[in-house]
mmCIF file of the N, C-alpha and C atoms, coordinates in Angstrom:
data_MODEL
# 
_entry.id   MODEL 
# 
loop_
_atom_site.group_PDB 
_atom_site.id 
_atom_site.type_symbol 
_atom_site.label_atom_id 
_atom_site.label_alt_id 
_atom_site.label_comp_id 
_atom_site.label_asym_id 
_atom_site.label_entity_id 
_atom_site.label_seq_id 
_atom_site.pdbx_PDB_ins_code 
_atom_site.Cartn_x 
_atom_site.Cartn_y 
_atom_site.Cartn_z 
_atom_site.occupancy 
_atom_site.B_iso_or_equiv 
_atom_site.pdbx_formal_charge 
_atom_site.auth_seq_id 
_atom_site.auth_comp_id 
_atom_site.auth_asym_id 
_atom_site.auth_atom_id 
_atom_site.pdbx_PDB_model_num 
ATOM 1   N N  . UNK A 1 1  ? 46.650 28.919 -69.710  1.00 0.00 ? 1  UNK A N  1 
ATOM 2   C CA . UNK A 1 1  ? 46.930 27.597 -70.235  1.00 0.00 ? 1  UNK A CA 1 
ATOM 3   C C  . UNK A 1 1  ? 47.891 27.653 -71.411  1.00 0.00 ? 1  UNK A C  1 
ATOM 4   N N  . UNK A 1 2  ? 48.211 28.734 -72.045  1.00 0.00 ? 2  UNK A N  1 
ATOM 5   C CA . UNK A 1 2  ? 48.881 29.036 -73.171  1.00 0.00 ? 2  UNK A CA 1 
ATOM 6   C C  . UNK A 1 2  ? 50.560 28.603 -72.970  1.00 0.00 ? 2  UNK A C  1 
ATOM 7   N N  . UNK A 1 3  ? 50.653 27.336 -73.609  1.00 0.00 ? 3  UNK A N  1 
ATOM 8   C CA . UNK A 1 3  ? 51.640 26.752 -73.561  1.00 0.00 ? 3  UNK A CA 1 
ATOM 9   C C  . UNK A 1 3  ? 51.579 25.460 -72.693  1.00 0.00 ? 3  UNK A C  1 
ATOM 10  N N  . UNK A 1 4  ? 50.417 25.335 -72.116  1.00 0.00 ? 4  UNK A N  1 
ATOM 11  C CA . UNK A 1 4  ? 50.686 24.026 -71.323  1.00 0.00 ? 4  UNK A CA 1 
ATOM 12  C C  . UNK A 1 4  ? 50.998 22.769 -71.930  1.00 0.00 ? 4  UNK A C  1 
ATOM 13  N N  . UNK A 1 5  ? 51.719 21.798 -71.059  1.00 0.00 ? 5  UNK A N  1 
ATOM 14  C CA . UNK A 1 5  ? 51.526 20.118 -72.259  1.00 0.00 ? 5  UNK A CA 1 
ATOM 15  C C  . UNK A 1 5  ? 50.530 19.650 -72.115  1.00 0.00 ? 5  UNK A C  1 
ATOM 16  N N  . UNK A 1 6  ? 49.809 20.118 -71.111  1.00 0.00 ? 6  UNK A N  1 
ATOM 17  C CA . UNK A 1 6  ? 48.563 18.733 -70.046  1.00 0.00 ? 6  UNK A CA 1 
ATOM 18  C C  . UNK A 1 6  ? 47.408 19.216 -70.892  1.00 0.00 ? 6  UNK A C  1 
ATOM 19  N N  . UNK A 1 7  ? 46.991 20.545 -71.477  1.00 0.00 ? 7  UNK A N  1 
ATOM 20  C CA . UNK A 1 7  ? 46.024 21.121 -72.153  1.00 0.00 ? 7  UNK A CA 1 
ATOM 21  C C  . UNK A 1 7  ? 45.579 20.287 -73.104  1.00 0.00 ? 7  UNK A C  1 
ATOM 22  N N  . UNK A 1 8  ? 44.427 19.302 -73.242  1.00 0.00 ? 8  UNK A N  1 
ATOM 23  C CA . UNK A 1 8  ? 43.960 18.614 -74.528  1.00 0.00 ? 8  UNK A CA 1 
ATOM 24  C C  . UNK A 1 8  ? 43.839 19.162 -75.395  1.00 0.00 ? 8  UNK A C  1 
ATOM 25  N N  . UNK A 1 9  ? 44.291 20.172 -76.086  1.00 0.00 ? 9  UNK A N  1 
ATOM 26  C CA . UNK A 1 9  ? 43.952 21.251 -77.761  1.00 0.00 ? 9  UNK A CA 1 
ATOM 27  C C  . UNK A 1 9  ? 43.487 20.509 -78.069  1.00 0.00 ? 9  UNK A C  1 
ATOM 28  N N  . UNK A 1 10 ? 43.371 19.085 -79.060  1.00 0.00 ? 10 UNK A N  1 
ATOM 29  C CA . UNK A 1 10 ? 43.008 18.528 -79.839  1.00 0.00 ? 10 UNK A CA 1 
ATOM 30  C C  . UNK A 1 10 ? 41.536 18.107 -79.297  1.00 0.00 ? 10 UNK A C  1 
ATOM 31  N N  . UNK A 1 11 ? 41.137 17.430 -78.906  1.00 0.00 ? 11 UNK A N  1 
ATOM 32  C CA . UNK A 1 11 ? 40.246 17.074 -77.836  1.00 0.00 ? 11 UNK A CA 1 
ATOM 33  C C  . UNK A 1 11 ? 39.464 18.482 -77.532  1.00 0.00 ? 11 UNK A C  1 
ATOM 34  N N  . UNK A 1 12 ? 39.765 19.404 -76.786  1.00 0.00 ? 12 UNK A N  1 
ATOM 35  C CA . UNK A 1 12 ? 39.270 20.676 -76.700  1.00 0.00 ? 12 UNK A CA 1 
ATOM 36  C C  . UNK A 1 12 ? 38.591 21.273 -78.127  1.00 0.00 ? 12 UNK A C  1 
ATOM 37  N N  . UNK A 1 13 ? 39.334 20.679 -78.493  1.00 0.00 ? 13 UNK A N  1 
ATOM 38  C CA . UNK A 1 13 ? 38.755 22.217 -79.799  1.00 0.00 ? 13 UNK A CA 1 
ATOM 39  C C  . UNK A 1 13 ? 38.048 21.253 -80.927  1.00 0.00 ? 13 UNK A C  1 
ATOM 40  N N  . UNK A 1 14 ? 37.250 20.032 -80.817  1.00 0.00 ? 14 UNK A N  1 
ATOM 41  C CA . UNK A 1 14 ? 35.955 19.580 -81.758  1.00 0.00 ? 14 UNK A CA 1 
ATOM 42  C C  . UNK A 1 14 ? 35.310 19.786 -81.186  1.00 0.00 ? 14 UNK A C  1 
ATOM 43  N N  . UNK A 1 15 ? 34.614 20.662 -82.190  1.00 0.00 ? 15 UNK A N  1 
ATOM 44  C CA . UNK A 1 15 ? 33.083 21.406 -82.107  1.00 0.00 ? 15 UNK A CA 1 
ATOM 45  C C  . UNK A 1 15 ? 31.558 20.599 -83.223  1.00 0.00 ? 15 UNK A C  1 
ATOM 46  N N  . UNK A 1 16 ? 32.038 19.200 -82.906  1.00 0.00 ? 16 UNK A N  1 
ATOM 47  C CA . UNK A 1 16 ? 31.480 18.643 -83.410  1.00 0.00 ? 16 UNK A CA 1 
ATOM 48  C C  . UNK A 1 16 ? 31.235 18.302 -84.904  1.00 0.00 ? 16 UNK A C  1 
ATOM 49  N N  . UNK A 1 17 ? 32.279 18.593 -85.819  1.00 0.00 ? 17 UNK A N  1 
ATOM 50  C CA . UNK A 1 17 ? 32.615 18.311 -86.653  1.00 0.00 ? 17 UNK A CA 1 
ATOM 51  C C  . UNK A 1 17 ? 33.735 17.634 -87.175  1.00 0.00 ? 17 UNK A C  1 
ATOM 52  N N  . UNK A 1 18 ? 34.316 16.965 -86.388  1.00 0.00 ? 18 UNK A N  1 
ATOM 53  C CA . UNK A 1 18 ? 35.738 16.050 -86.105  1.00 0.00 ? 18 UNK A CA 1 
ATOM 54  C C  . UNK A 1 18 ? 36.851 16.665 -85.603  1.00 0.00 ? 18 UNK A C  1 
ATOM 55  N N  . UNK A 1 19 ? 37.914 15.953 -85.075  1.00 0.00 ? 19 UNK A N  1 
ATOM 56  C CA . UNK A 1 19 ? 39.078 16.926 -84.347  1.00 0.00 ? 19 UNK A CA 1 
ATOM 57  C C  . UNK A 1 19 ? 39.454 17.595 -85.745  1.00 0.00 ? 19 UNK A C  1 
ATOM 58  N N  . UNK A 1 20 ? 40.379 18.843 -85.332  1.00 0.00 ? 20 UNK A N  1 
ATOM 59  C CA . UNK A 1 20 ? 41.169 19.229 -86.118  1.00 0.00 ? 20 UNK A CA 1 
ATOM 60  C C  . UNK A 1 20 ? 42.170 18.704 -86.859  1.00 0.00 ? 20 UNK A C  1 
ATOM 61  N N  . UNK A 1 21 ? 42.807 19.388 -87.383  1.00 0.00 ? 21 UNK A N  1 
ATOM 62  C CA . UNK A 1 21 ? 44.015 19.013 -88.101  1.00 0.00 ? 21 UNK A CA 1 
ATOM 63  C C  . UNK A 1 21 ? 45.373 19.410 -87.393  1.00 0.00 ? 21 UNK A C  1 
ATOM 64  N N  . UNK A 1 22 ? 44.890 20.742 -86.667  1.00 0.00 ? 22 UNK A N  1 
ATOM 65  C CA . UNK A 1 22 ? 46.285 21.167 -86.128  1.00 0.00 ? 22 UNK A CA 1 
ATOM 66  C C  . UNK A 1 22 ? 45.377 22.232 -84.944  1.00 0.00 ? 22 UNK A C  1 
ATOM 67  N N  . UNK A 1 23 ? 46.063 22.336 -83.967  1.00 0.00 ? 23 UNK A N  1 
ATOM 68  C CA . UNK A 1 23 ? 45.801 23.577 -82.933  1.00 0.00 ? 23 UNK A CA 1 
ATOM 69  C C  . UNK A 1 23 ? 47.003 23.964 -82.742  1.00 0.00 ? 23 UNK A C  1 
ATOM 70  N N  . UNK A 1 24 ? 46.943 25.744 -82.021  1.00 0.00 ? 24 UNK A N  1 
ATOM 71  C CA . UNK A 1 24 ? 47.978 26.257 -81.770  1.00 0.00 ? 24 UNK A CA 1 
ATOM 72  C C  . UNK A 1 24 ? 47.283 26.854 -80.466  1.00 0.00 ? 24 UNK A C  1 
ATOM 73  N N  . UNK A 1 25 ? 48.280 27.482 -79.251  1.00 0.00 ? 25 UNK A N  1 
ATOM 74  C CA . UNK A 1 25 ? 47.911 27.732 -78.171  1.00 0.00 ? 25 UNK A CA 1 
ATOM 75  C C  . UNK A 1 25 ? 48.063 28.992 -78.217  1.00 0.00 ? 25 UNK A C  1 
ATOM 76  N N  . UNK A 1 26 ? 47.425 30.486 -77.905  1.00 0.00 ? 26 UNK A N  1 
ATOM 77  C CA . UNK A 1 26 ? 48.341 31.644 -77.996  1.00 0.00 ? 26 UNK A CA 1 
ATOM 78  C C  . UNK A 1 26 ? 47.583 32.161 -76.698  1.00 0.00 ? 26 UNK A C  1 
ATOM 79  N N  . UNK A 1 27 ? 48.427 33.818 -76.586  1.00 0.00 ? 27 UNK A N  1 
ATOM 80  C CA . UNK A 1 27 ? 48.187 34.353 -75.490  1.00 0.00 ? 27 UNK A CA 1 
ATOM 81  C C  . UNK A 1 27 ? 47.535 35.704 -76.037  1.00 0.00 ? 27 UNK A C  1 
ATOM 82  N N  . UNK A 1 28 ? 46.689 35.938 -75.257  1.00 0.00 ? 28 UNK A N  1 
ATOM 83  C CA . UNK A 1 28 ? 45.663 36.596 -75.527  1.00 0.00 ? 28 UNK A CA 1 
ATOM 84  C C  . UNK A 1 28 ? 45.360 37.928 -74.394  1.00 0.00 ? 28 UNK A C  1 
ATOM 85  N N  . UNK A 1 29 ? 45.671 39.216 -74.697  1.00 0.00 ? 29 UNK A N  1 
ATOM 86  C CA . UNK A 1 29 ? 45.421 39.674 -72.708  1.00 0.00 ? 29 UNK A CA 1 
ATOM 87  C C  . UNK A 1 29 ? 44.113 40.683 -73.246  1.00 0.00 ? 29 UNK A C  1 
ATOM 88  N N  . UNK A 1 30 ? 43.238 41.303 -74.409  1.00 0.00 ? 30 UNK A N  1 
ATOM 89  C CA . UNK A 1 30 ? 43.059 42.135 -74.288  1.00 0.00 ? 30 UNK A CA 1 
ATOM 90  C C  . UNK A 1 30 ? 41.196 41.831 -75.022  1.00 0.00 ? 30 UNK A C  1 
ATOM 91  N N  . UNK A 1 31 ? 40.302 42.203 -74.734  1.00 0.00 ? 31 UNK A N  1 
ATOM 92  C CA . UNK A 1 31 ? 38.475 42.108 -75.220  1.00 0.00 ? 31 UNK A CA 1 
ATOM 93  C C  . UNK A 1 31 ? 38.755 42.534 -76.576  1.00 0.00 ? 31 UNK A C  1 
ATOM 94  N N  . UNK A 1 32 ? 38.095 41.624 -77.393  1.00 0.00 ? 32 UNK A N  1 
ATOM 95  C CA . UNK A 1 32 ? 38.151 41.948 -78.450  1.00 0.00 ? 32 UNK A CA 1 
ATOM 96  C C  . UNK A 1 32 ? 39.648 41.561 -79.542  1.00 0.00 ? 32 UNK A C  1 
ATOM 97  N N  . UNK A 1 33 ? 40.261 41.049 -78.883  1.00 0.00 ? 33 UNK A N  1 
ATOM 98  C CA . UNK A 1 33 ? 41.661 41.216 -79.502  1.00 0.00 ? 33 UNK A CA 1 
ATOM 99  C C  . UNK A 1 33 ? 41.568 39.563 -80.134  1.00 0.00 ? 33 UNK A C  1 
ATOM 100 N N  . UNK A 1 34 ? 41.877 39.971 -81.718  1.00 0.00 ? 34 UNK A N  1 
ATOM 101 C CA . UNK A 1 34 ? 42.155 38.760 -82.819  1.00 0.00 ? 34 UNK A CA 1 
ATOM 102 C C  . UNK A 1 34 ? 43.350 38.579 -83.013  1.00 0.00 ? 34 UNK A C  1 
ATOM 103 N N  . UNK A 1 35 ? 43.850 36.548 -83.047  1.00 0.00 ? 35 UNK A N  1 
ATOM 104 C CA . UNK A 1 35 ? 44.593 36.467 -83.562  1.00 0.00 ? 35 UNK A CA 1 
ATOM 105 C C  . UNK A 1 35 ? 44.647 35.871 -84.537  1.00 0.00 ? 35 UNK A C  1 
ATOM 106 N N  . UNK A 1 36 ? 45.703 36.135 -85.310  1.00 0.00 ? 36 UNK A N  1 
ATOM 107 C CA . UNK A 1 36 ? 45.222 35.036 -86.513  1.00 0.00 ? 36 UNK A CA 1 
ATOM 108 C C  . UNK A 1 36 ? 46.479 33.804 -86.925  1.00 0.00 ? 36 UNK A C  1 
ATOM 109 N N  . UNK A 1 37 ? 46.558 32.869 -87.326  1.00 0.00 ? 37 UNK A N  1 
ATOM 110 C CA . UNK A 1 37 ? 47.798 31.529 -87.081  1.00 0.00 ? 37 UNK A CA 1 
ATOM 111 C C  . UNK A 1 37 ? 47.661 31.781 -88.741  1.00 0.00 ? 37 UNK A C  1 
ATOM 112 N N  . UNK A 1 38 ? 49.064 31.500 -88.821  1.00 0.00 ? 38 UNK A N  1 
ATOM 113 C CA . UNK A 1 38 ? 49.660 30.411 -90.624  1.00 0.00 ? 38 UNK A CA 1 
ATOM 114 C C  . UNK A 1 38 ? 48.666 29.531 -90.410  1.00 0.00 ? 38 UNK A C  1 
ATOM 115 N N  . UNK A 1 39 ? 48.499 29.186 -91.712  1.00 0.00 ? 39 UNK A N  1 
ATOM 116 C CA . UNK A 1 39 ? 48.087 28.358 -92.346  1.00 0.00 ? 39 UNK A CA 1 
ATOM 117 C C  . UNK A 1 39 ? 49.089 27.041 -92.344  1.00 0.00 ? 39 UNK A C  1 
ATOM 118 N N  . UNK A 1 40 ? 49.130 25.752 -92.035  1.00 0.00 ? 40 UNK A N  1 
ATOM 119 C CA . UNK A 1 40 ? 50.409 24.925 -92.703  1.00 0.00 ? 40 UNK A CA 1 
ATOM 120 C C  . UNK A 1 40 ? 50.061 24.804 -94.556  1.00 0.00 ? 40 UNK A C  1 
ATOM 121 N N  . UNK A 1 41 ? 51.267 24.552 -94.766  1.00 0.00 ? 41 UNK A N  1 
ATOM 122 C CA . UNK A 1 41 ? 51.334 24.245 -96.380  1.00 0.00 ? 41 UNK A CA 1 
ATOM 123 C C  . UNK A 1 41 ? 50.709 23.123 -96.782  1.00 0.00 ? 41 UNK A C  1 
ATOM 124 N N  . UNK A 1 42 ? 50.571 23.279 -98.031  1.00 0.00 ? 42 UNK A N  1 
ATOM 125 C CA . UNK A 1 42 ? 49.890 22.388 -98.746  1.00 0.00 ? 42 UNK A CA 1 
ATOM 126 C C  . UNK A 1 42 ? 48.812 22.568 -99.980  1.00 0.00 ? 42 UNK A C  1 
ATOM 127 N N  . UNK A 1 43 ? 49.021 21.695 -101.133 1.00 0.00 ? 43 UNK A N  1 
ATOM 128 C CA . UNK A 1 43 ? 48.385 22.147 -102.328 1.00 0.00 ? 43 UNK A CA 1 
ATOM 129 C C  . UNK A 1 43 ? 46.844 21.364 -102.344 1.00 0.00 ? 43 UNK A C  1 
ATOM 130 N N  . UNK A 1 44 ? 45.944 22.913 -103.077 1.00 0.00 ? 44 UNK A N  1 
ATOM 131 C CA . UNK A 1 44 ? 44.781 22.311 -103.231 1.00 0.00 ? 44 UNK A CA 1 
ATOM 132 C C  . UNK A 1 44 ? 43.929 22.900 -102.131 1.00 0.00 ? 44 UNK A C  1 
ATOM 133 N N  . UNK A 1 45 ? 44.391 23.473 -101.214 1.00 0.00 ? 45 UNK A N  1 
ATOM 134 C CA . UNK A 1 45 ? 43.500 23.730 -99.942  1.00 0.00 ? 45 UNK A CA 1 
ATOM 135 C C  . UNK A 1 45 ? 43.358 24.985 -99.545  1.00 0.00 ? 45 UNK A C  1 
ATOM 136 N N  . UNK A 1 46 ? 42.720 25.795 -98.629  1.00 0.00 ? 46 UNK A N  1 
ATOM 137 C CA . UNK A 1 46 ? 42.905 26.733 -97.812  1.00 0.00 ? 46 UNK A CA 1 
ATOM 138 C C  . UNK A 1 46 ? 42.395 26.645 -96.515  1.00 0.00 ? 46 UNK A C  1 
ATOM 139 N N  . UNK A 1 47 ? 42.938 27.066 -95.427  1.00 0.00 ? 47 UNK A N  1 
ATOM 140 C CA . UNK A 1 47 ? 42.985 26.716 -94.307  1.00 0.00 ? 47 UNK A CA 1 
ATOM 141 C C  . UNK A 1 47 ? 43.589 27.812 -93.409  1.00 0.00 ? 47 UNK A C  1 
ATOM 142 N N  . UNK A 1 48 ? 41.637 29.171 -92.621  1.00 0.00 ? 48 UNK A N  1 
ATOM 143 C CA . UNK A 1 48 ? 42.405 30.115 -91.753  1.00 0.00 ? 48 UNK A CA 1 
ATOM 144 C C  . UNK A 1 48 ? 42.021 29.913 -90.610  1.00 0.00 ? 48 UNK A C  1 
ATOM 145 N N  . UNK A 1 49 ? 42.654 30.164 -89.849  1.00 0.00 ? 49 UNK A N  1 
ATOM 146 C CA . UNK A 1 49 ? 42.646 30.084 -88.309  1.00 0.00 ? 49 UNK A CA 1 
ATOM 147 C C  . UNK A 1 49 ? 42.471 31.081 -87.869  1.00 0.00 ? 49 UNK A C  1 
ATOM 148 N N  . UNK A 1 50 ? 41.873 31.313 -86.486  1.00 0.00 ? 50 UNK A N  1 
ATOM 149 C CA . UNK A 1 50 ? 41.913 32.751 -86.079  1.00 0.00 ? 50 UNK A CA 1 
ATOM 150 C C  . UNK A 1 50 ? 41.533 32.237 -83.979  1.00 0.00 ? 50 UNK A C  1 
ATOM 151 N N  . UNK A 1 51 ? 41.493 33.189 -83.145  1.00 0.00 ? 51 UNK A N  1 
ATOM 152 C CA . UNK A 1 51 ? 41.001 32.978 -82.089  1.00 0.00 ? 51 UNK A CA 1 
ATOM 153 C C  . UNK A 1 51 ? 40.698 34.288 -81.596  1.00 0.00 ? 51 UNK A C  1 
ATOM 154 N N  . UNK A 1 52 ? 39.374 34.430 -80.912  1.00 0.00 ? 52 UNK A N  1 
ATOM 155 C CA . UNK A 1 52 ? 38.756 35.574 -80.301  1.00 0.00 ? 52 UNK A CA 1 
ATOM 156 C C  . UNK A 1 52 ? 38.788 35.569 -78.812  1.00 0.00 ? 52 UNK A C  1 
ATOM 157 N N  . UNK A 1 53 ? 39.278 36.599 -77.930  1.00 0.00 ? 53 UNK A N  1 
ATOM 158 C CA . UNK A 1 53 ? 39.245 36.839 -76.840  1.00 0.00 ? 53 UNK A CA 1 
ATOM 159 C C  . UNK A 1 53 ? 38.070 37.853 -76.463  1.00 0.00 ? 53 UNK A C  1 
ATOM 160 N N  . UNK A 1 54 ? 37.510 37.112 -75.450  1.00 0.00 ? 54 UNK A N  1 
ATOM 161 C CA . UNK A 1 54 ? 36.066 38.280 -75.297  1.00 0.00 ? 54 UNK A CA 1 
ATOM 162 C C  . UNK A 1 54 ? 36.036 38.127 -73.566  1.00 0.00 ? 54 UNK A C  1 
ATOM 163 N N  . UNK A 1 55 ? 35.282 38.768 -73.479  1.00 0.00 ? 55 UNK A N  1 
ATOM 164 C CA . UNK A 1 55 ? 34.922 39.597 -71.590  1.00 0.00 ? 55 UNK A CA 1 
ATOM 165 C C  . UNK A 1 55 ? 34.028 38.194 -71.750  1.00 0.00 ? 55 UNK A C  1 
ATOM 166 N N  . UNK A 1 56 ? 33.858 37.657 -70.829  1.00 0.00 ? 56 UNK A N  1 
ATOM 167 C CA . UNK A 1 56 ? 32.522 35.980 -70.488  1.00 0.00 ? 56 UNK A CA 1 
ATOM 168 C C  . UNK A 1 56 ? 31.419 36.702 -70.306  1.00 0.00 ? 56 UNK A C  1 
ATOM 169 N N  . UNK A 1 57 ? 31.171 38.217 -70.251  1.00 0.00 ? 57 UNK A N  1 
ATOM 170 C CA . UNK A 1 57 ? 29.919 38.683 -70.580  1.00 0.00 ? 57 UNK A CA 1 
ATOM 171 C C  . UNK A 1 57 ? 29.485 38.989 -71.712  1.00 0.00 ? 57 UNK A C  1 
ATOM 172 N N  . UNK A 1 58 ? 30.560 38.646 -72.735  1.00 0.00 ? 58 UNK A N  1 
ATOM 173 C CA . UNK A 1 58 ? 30.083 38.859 -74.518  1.00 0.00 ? 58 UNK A CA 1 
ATOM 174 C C  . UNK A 1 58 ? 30.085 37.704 -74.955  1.00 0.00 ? 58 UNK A C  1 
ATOM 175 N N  . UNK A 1 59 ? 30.599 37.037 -74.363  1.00 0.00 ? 59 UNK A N  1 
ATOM 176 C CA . UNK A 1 59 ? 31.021 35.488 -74.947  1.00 0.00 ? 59 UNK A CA 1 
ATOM 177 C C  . UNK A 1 59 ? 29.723 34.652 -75.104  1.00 0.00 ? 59 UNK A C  1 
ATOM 178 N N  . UNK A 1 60 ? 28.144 34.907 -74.387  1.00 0.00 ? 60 UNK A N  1 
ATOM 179 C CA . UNK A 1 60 ? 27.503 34.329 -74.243  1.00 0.00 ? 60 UNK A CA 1 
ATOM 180 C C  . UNK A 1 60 ? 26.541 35.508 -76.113  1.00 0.00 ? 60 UNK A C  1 
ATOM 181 N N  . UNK A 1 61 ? 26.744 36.560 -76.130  1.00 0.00 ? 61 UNK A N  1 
ATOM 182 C CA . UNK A 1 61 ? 26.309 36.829 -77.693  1.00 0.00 ? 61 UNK A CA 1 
ATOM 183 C C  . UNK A 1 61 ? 26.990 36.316 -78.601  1.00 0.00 ? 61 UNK A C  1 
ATOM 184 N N  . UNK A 1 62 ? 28.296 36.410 -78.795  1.00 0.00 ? 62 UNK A N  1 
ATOM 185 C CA . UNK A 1 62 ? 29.113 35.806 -79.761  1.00 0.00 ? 62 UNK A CA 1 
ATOM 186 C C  . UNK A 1 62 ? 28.786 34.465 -80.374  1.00 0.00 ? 62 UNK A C  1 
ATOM 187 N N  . UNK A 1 63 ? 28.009 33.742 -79.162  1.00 0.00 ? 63 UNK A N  1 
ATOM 188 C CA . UNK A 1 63 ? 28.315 31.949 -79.513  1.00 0.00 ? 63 UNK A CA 1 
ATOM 189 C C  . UNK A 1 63 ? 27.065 32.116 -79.467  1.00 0.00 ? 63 UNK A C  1 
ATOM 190 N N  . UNK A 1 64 ? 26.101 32.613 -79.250  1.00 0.00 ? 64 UNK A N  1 
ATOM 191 C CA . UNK A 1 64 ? 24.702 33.145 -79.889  1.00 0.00 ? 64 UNK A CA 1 
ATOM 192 C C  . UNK A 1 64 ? 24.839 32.957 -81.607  1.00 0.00 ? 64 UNK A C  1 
ATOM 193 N N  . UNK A 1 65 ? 24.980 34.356 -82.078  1.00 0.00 ? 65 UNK A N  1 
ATOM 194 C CA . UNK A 1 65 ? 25.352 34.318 -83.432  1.00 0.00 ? 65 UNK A CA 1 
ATOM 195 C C  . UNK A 1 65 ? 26.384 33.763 -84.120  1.00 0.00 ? 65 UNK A C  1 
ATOM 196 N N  . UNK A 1 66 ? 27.415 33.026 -83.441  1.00 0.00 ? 66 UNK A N  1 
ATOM 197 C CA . UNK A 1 66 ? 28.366 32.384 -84.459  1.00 0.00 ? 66 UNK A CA 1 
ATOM 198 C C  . UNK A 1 66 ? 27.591 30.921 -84.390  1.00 0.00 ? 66 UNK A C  1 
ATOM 199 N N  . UNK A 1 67 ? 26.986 30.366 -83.390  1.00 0.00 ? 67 UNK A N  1 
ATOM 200 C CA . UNK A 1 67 ? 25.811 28.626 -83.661  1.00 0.00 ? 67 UNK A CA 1 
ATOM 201 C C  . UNK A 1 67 ? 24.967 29.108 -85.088  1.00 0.00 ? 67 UNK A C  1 
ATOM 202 N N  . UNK A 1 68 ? 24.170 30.214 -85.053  1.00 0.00 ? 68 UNK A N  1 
ATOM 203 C CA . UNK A 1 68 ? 23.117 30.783 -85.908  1.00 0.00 ? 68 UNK A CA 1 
ATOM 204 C C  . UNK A 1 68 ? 23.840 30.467 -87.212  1.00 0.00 ? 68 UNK A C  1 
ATOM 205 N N  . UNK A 1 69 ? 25.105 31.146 -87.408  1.00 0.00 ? 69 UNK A N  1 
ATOM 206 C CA . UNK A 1 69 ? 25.683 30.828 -88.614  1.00 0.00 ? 69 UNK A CA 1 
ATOM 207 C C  . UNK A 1 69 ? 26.191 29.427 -89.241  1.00 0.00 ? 69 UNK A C  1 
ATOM 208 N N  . UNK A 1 70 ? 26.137 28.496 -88.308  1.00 0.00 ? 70 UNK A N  1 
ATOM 209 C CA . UNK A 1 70 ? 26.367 26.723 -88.298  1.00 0.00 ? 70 UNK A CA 1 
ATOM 210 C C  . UNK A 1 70 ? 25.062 26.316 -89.139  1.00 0.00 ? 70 UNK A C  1 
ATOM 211 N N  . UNK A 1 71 ? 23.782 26.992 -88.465  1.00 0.00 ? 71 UNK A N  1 
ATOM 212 C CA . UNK A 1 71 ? 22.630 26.071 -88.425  1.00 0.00 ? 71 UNK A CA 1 
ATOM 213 C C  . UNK A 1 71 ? 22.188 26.371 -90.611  1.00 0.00 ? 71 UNK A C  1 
# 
């Protein structure tokens, strides 16, 4: 999907805390492999981005312990 127009990013990516501010789409080929986005500018704030690529057989621990850390 990385690069599509039809892809809802915005829409896609609230996790129930309101849409974002900004999404970026990247490509990803490898388990385990982080990326991390700029920040846009702006005073007063900080703002990091990152996206995790995992095997859909880790993906179900990951979102295990990353909810745990929400609650």
């Amino acid at each position: 999907m990385a690069g599509s127009t039809r892809f809802p990013a915005y829409e896609a990516a609230d996790f129930g805390w309101g849409p974002p501010s900004r999404t970026e789409l990247v490509t990803m080929n490898h388990d385990g492999q982080v990326v991390l986005v700029a920040a846009k500018g702006g005073a007063g704030g900080v703002q990091a981005s990152g996206a995790l690529s995992l095997h859909p057989a880790h993906m179900d621990a990951f979102k295990s312990h990353f909810e745990g850390y929400l609650d």
